[in-house]
Kinemage of the C-alpha trace (Angstrom):
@kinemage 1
@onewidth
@group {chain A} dominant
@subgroup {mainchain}
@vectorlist {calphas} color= white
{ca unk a 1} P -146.820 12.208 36.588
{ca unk a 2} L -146.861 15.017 33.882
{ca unk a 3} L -150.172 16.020 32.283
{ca unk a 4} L -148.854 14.278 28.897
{ca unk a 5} L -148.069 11.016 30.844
{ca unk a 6} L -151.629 11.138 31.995
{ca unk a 7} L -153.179 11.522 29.239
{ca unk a 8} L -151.200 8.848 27.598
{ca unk a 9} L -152.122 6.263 30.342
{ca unk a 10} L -155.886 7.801 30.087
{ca unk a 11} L -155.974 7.171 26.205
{ca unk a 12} L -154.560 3.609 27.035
{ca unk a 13} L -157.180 2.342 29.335
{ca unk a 14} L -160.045 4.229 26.861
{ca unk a 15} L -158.591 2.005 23.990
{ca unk a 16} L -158.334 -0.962 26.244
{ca unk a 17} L -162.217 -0.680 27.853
{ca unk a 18} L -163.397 -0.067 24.055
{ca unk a 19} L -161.619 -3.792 23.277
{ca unk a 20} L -162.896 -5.503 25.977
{ca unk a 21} L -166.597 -4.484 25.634
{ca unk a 22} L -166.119 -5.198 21.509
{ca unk a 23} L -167.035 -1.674 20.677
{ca unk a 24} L -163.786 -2.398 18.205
{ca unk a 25} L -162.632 -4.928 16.239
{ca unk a 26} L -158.959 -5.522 14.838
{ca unk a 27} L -157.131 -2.248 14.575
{ca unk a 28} L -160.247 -0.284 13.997
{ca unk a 29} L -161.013 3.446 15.130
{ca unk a 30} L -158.589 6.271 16.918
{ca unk a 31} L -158.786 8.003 20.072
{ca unk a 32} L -156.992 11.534 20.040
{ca unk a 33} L -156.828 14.519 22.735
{ca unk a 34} L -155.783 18.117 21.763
{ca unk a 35} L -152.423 19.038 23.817
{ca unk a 36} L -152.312 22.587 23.010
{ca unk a 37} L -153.179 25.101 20.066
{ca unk a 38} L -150.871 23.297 17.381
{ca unk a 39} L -150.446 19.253 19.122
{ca unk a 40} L -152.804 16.383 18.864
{ca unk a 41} L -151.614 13.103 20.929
{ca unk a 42} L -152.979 10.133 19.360
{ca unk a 43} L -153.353 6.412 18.800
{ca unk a 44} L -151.102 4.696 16.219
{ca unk a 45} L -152.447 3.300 12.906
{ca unk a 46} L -152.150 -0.249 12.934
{ca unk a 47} L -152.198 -1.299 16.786
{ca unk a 48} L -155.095 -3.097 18.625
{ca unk a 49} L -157.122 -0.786 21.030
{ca unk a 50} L -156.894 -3.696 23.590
{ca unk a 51} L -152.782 -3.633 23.516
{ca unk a 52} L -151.537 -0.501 23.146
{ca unk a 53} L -149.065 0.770 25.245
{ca unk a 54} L -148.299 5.024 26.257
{ca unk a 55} L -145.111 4.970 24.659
{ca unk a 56} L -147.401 3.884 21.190
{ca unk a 57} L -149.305 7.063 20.876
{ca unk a 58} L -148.021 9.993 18.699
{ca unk a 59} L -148.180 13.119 18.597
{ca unk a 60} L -148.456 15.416 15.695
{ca unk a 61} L -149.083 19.100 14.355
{ca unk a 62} L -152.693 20.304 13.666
{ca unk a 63} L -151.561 19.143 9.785
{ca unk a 64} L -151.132 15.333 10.848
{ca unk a 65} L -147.709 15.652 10.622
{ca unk a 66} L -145.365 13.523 13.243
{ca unk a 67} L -144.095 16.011 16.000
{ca unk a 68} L -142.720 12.914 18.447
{ca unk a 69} L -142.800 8.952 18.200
{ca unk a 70} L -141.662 6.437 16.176
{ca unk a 71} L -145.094 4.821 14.667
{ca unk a 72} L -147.455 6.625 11.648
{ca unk a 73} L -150.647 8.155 13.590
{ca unk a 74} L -154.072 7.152 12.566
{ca unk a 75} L -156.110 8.789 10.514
């Protein structure tokens, strides 16, 4: 497993123990991790904590802008 997949499948369960002990509701918050000096990976807008998946996260440039996957990043 690559360090990205890891950190994919760590963001995952992070989102998925916040839903399960209601520390969020809904679609609320965002859970990032810096990649490297210009790549954030992060949780999708619009996705419940609880039932995300790896391939949901995105990542983007330091400027929020989409640098791989197909959903809008949080905010």
């Amino acid at each position: 497993m690559s360090t990205v997949e890891a950190l994919r499948t760590a963001i995952v369960e992070c989102g998925r123990r916040l839903w399960d002990r209601g520390f969020v509701a809904s679609n609320d918050g965002n859970i990032s991790v810096r990649l490297d000096e210009t790549r954030l990976l992060t949780t999708p807008t619009g996705v419940s904590k609880g039932f995300m998946t790896p391939d949901m996260l995105v990542v983007t440039d330091m400027d929020g802008r989409v640098v791989a996957g197909g959903r809008r990043p949080s905010s």
